[in-house]
N, C-alpha and C positions, 0 to 999 in steps of 0.2 A: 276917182273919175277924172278923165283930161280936162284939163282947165279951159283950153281952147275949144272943144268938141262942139259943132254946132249938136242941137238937139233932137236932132228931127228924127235920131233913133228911135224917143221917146216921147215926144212931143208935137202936137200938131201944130201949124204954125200959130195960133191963138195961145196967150200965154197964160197959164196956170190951167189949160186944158190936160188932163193927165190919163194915160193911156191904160186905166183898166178899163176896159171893154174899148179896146182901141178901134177907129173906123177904118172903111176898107181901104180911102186913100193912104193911111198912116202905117198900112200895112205894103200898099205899094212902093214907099218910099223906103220899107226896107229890102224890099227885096232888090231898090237901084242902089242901096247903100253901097259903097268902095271905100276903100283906104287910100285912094288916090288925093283927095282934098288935102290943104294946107294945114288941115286939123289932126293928120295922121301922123302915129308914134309909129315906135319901134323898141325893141326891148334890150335888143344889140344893136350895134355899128353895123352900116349898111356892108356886105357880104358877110356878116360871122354867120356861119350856120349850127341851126344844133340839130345834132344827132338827130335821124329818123326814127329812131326808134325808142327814142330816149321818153317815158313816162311820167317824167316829173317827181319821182317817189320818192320821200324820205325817208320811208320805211317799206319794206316788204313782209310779206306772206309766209308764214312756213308750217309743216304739218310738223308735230309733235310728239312722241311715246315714251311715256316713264312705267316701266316697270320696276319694283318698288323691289327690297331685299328683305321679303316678308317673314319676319323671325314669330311670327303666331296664326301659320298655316291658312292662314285666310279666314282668321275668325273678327277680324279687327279692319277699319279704317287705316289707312295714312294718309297724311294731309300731305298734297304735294301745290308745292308755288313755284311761279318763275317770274323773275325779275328781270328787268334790262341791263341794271345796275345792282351793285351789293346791298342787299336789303339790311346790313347795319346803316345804311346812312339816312334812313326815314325816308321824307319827301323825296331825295335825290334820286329814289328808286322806284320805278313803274310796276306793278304788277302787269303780266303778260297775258297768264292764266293761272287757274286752281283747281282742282278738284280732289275726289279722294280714290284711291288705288288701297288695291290689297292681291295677294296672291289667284289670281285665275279673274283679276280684272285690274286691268293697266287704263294707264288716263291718256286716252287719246286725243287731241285734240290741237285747233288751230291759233297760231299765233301773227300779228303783226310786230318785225322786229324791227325798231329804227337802224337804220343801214350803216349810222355811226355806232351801233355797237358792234364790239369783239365779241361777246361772251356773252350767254344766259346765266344767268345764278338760280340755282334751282333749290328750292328750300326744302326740305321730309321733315316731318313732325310724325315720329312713331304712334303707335299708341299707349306707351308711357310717357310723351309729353315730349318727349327731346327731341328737339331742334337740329336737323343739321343740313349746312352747305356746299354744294359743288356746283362746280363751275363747267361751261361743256362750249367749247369754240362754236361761231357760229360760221364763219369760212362763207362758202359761196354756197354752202347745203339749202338745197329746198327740203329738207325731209330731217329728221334727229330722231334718234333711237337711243335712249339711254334705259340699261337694262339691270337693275339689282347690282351686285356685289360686284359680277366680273363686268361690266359697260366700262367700253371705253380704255379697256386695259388691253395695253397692247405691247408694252415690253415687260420681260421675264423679270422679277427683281433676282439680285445676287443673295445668294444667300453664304454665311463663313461657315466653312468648314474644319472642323476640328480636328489639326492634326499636327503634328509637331514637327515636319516635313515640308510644308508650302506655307506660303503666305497670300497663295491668290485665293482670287471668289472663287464659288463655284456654285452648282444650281442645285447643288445637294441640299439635304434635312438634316445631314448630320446635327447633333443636338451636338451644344457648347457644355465641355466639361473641365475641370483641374484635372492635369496631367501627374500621374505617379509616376516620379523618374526610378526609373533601376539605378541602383547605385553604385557610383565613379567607383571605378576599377584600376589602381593606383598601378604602373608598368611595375614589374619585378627591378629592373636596374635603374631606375628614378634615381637619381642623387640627391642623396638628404641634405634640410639647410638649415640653421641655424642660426643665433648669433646678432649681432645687427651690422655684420658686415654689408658689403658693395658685392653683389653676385655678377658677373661678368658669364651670359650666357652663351652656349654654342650652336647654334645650328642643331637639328635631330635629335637633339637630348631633350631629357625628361626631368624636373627635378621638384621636389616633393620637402613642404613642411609638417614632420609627420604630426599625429594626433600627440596632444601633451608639451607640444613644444610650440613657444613662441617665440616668432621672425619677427625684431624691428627695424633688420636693414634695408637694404637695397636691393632690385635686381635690374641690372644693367642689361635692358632688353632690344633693347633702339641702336644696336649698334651692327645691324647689316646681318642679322643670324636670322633663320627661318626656321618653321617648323618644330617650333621648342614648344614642349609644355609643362605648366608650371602650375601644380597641385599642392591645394591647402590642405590639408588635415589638422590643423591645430590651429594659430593663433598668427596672425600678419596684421600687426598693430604698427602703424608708422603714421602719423596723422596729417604731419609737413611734408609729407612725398607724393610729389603728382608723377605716377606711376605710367611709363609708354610700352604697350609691348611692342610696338615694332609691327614692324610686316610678316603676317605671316603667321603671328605666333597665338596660343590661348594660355589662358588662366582659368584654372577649373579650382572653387570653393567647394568642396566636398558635401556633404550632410553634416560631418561632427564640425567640418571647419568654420572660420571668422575671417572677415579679414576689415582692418577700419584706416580707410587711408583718405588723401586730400582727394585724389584725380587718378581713374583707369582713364586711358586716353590708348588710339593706337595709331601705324600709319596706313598701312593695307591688308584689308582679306585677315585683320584679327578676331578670335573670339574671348568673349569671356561669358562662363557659365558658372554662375552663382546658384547652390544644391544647397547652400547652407543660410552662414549668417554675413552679408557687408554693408558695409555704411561707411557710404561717401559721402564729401561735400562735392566733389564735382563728377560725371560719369559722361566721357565723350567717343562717338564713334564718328569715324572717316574714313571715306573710301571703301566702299563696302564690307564693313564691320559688319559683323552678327554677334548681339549680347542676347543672350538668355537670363533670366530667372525662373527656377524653380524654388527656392525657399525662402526667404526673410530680406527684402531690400531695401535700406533706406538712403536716399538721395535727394542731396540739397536743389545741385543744380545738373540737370542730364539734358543736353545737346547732342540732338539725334543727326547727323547727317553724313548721306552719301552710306547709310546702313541701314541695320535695321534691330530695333530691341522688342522682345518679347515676354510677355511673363506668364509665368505656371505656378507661381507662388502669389505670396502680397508682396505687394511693390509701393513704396509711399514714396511720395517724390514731392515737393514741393515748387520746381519751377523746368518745365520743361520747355524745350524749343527746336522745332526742327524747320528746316528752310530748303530742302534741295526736294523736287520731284524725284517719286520710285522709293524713298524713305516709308519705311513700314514700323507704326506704333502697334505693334496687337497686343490685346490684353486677354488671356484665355484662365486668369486666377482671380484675384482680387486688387485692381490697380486704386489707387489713389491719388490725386495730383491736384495741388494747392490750384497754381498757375498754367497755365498749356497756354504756346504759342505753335500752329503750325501752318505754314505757309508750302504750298505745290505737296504734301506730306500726304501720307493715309493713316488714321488713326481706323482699327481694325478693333470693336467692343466683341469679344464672342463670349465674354462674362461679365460681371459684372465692376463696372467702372464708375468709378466718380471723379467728377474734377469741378471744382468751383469755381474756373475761369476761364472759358476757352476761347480764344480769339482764329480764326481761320482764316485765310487767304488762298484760293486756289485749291484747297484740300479734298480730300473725299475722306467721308467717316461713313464707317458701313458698319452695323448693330448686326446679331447672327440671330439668327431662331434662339426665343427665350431669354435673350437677352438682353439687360438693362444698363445704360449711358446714360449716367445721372449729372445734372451738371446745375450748375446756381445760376451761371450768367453764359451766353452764349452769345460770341460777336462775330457772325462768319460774313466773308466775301467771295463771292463764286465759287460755294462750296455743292459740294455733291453729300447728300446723306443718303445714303440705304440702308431700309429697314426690312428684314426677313419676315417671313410667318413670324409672330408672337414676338416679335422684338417690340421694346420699350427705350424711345427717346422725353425723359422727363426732364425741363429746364423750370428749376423753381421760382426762378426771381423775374428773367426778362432773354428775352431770344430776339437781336438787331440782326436783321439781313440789310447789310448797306452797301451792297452794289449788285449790278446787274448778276442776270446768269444762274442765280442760285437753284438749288434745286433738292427736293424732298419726294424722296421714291419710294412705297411701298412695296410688298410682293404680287407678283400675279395672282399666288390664289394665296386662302389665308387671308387674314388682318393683321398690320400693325398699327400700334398707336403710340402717337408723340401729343405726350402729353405738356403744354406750355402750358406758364402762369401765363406771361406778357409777352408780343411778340410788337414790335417796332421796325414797320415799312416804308412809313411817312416818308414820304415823296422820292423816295426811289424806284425808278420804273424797271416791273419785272425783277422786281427784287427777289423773291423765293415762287418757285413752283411745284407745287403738292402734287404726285402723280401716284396711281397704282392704288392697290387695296390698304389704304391709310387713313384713320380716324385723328381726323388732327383736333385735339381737346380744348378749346383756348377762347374764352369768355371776355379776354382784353385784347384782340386783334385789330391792327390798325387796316380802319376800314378804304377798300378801293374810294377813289374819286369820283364823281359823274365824269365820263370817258377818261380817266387816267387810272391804268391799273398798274399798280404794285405788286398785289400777288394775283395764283394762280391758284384755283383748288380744281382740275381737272378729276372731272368723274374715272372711276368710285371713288375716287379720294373723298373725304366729306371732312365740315365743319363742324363740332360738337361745340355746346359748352364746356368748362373747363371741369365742372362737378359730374357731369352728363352720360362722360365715357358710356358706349354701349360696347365696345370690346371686352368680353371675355378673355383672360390669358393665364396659365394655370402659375402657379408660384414654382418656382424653379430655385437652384441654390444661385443662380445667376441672374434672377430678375428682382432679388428683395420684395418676394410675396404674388408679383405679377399684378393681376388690376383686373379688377370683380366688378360688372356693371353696377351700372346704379338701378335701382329694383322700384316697385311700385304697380299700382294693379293699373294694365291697360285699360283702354278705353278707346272706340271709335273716335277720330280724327275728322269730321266731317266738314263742309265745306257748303254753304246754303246761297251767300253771295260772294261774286268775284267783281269788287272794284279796278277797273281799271282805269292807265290813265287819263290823261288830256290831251284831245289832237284839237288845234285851231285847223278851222277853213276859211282861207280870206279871198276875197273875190276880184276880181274886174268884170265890171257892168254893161260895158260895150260891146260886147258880141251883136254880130260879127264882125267888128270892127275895132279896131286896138285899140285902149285906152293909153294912161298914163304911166300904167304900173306902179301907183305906190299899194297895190294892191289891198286896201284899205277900203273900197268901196262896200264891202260888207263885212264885218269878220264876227265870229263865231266860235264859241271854244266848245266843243261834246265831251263828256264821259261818259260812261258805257257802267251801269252797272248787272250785272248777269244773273240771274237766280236760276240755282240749281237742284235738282234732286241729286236720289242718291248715285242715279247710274251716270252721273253729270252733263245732265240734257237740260236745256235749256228752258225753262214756262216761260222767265218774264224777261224783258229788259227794261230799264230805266235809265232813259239817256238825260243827263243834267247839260244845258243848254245854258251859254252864257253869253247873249249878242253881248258884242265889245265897241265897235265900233261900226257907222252909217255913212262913209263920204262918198254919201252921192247926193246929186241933186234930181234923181229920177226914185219914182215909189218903186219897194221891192217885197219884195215875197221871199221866206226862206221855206225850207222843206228836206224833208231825208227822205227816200226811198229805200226802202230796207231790199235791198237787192236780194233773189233768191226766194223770198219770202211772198208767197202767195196773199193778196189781199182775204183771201177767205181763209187761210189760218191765223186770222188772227181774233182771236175771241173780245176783245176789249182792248181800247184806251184811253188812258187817264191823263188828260192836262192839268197839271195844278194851277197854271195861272189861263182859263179860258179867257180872257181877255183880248188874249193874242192870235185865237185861230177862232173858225168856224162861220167867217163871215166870207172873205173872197175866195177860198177855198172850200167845197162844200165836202162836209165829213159823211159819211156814212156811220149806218146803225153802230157799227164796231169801233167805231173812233178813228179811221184811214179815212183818207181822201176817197170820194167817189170816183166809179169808172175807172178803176186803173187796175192791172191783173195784177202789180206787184203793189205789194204794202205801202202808203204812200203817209208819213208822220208830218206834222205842218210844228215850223218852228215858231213861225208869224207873217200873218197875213200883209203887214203895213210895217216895216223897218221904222219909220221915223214914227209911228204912231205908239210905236212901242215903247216909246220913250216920252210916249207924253207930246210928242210935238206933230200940230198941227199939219205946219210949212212942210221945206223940205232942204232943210241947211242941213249942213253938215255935223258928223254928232261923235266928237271924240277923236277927232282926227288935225285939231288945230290947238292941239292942248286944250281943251274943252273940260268941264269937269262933271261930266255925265258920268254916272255911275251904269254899271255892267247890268242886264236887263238879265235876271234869272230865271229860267223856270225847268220843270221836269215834266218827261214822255214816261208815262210805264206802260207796257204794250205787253199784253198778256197772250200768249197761244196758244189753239185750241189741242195742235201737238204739238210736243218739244220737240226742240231745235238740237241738231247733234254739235254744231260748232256755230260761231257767233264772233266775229272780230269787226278791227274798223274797219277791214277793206270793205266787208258789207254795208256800210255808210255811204249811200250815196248820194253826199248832199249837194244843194242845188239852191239857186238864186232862180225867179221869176221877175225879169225886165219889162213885158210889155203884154201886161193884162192875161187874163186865163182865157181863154174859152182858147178849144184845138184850134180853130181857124188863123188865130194870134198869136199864140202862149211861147215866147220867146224862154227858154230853160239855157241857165249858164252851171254846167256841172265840170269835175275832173276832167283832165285827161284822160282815156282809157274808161270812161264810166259811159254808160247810155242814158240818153234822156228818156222822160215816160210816157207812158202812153200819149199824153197829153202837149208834146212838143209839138210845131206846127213842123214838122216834115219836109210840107213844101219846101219852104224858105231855106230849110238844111239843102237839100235838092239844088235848089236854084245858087248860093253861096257856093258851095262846092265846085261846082258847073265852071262857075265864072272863075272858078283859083283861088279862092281866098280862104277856102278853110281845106286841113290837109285835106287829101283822099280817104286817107283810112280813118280818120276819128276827128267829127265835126267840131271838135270843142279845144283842137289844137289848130293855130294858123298853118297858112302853107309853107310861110318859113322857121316851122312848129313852136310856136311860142304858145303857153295857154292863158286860159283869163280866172283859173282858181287852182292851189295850191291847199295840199294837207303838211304840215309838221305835229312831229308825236310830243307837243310842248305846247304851251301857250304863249304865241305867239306874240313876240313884239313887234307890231305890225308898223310900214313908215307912218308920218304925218303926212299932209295933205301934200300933192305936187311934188313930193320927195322921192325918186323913182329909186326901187329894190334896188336897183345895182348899185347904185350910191351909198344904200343906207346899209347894207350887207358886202363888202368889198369879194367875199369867197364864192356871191352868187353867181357869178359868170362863169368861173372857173367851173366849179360843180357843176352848173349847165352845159357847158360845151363838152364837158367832157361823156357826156352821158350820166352821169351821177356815181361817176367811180373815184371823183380826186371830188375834197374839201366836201367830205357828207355832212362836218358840223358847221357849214354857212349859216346856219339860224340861231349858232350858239354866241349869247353875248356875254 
């Protein structure tokens, strides 16, 4: 309340005369009330204007549809929830709504979303018990349609194709297989070599170590000669030779061949294809190199770059690293690899791979249909993962996405699943985001922030536990068995109450006339609890009510009007604490206010009596140690209700006595007063300019005198005006409430 304000809104000039059932003069006095006096505020600097059409709202309205991806024809329950926030973080997360879905019945229903959030988090609980989460942008959509397996899926995933020929995606099904090579066909005029001379090659020739015979010389490749090819059949044992073909040239190991040297290395456009047996310490390709393996590889250390190696056999490698974009890793045998470094690279699994350490930068790894990338420890930065139909990304140990951009893409239709132990997000914003038909398995996920998100689980993508898996995938020679749900006899998922969470409503008292604005004059916190049947219709509600604070020096009345809701639907209600209503508000037989066409719930009759206090000081707003006044509404009806949010809440402060003739009602912005408002006085204020045109309960220079946030509120101290004590509130105000929506967060 304004510190300065004479009183005569409230008070007749006699003092400690107090205005329930206030007389006619005292009612004259407000209809000469202005904001002209020396007493009058303002809530901005003289010219700032806010938006006309701006409502004040911290949170909006939005219709809602979850159809479920019912794997038990509609004989079962699913529990479906939505959240504000990621429902691993407990309190940090609001429930929205609840109910239960199954095939040929979707949960339809209304939600209030605070305006600062991005995202709904939407929880399924099968009816085997498992848990899982997606996430679904909230954008500027009045309406959400999330719909079973395909919602929300709107790019094709890539899927590998198997073929010894390309190395790009494609949107095939080709299934991932080991490659039978037909066997190297040695030229007729090949020059045989011997020996452990120094071979000084030529240009267009051919030359061949045959089978039975071991080479541990030299061949002098790297000296300007193209087009040479150089066939093992037998034995190229040289262990201190780091070996160049040159530009231009290939080295083919046969089936019966070997070869064990220090380093293949080349300078342009060379190949080597290894059909048999080699083992290197070092294996390097540059400048668009093509390395093949088809039979027995082993490598200490292989530096991919500006090429590309592929395998069709096993390939064990122990430290790889590639760094140039357009570099292609594919693995279509049995690959192996201790260490992986790959930066702007594409690692291509179309069979089955493991590597125990893979660090990315810039990368894309893309899994094929049925195929499995098994890895221990996974460190990627703006990586791209694609996983096909049936593909399996399992990291045993721990999976860090540390820096922006990253991104995990399932297929359009189909399932994949990436199965994590540990995933590690922790305060990197937009670190990974899950897209497409993808089961991400992962029990130890580091959880979003309240408004700071990290990750992304865009629907159908979902959240399982890590034991939970509901993806079927049949065992393949490429996925190591595949991945078999977890079994268990269903059960209806039902859904009886929906907890939701806490919106403060804080007041100003002086309508129609400005106050202070530490808007402290009443505050109030509601929760909403819902009870449902099965078709999730509404019987009861019970609203948990917790006055917080009373700075005012005039008696007040609080009240909800259940907007919508007929007074004769409603069968019953129950005050736990009568104490606080049923004296200046008269109740009818059903527990609502009398005379009013819509449901009228009384919070308490006397603010300061509610607290035990006589006078009329101030209560919790001058660091006071008043404790919070509790009580509960449960309001029974005679039909259920098809949806039920806060916007229905329309509460309301009572300033100057009941009776119609008086009854001064301080509600939202955008809300109506009840039956029981004095009309007139709306009428006559309006007339005169001082409250808008369109909606009594906003000034003409639209400012209001009560406010909802979906939080509980820390409301200022006495004489402390909101803009001061919330520096982002002007901002957010002027703007319409599109910049700084978390002004109320401290």
């Amino acid at each position: 309340m304004y510190k300065g304000k004479s009183l005569n809104l409230f008070l007749v000039g006699l003092t400690g005369i107090v205005l329930f059932g206030a007389s006619c003069s005292k009612v004259k006095d407000l209809y000469n009330d202005t904001e002209t006096g020396s007493d009058a505020s303002t809530l901005f600097p003289d010219g700032v204007k806010v938006p006309t059409d701006f409502m004040w709202n911290s949170a909006r309205s939005l219709d809602l549809r979850v159809a479920v991806d019912d794997k038990f024809d509609g004989k079962y329950f699913y529990r479906v929830e939505i959240f504000d926030n990621d429902p691993t973080l407990g309190e940090g997360a609001n429930l929205l709504a609840a109910g239960q879905a199954k095939q040929g019945q979707d949960l339809q229903t209304k939600i209030m979303v605070p305006t600062i959030a991005k995202y709904l988090y939407l929880r399924e609980t099968s009816p085997l018990g498992v848990a899982a989460i997606t996430m679904v942008e909230v954008g500027q959509q009045s309406s959400i349609t999330v719909g079973g397996t395909q919602a929300g899926s709107a790019n094709k995933a890539n899927v590998l194709r198997a073929s010894t020929t390309s190395t790009t995606l494609a949107s095939g099904s080709l299934k991932a297989a080991t490659v039978e090579a037909a066997p190297v066909v040695v030229p007729a005029g090949a020059i045989e070599i011997s020996g452990n001379s120094t071979i000084s090659v030529e240009s267009n020739k051919s030359y061949v170590i045959k089978s039975g015979v071991t080479f541990t010389g030299k061949f002098d490749a790297n000296n300007g000669s193209s087009n040479v090819k150089i066939y093992v059949q037998g034995s190229w044992k040289n262990t201190g030779y780091e070996f160049n073909l040159g530009g231009n040239n290939t080295l083919i190991v046969t089936q019966a061949g070997s070869i064990q040297l220090n380093n293949v290395t080349q300078n342009t456009n060379g190949r080597f294809e290894n059909y048999g047996t080699a083992s290197l310490s070092k294996m390097t390709t540059t400048n668009n190199s093509l390395y093949v393996n088809y039979g027995t590889l082993d490598v200490n250390e292989a530096l991919v770059t500006n090429g590309s190696f592929t395998n069709y056999g096993v390939a064990t490698i122990q430290t790889l690293t590639s760094t140039t974009n357009g570099t292609v890793v594919r693995n279509e045998g049995t690959l192996t690899v201790q260490n992986a470094s790959l930066t702007n690279a594409t690692l291509e699994a179309v069979c089955h791979t493991v590597i125990n350490s893979l660090t990315t930068n810039g990368a894309t790894i893309s899994i094929a249909q049925g195929a499995l990338l098994s890895l221990d420890k996974l460190d990627a930065g703006g990586t791209k993962i694609n996983l096909a139909n049936s593909a399996i990304l399992d990291v045993k140990t721990l999976a860090k996405f540390n820096s922006q951009a990253g991104t995990m893409q399932g297929p359009s239709s189909g399932q994949a699943l990436a199965r994590l132990k540990k995933v590690d997000v922790k305060n990197q914003n937009m670190a990974i985001t899950y897209s497409g038909n993808l089961e991400i398995a992962c029990s130890d996920h580091s959880a979003n922030e309240q408004w700071n998100t990290f990750y992304v689980v865009n629907s159908p993508a979902k959240l399982v536990p890590y034991d939970k898996s509901t993806v079927v995938i049949a065992g393949t020679s490429c996925n190591a068995g595949g991945n078999n749900a977890s079994g268990g006899n269903p059960n209806d998922q039902t859904v009886t109450e929906v907890k939701l969470g806490t919106y403060s409503y804080a007041f100003e008292d002086n309508w129609p006339s400005i106050g202070d604005y530490d808007m402290n004059d009443f505050v109030v916190d509601v929760a909403i609890t819902k009870v449902q049947n099965s078709a999730n219709k509404i019987t009861k509600l019970k609203l948990v009510n917790k006055i917080r604070s009373v700075g005012a020096k005039n008696r007040l009345a609080a009240a909800i009007q259940l907007d919508g809701i007929l007074a004769t639907n409603v069968k019953s209600v129950k005050y736990t604490n009568t104490n606080l209503v049923g004296q200046n508000l008269p109740l009818g037989s059903n527990g609502v206010e009398s005379n009013q066409k819509y449901a009228v719930v009384t919070i308490c009759d006397d603010a300061h009596k509610a607290f035990g206090i006589s006078d009329t000081q101030f209560i919790s707003t001058q660091n006071g140690g008043f404790q919070p006044v509790e009580s509960e509404i449960t309001v029974e009806f005679t039909s259920p209700l098809d949806n039920f949010t806060f916007a229905d809440l329309n509460s309301f402060i009572i300033t100057n006595g009941y009776k119609v003739s008086s009854r001064t009602e301080i509600h939202l912005v955008g809300y109506k007063a009840t039956d029981k408002m004095n009309k007139a006085l709306v009428d006559n204020q309006t007339a005169k300019g001082q409250l808008s045109a369109n909606d009594p309960f906003k000034s003409s220079k639209g400012e209001p005198w009560g406010l909802s946030v979906p939080v509980s509120f820390v409301y200022p101290n006495e004489y402390k005006k909101i803009t001061g004590v919330y520096p982002k509130f002007q901002s957010w105000a002027l703007s319409g409430g599109s910049q700084d929506t978390n002004w109320y967060v401290k």
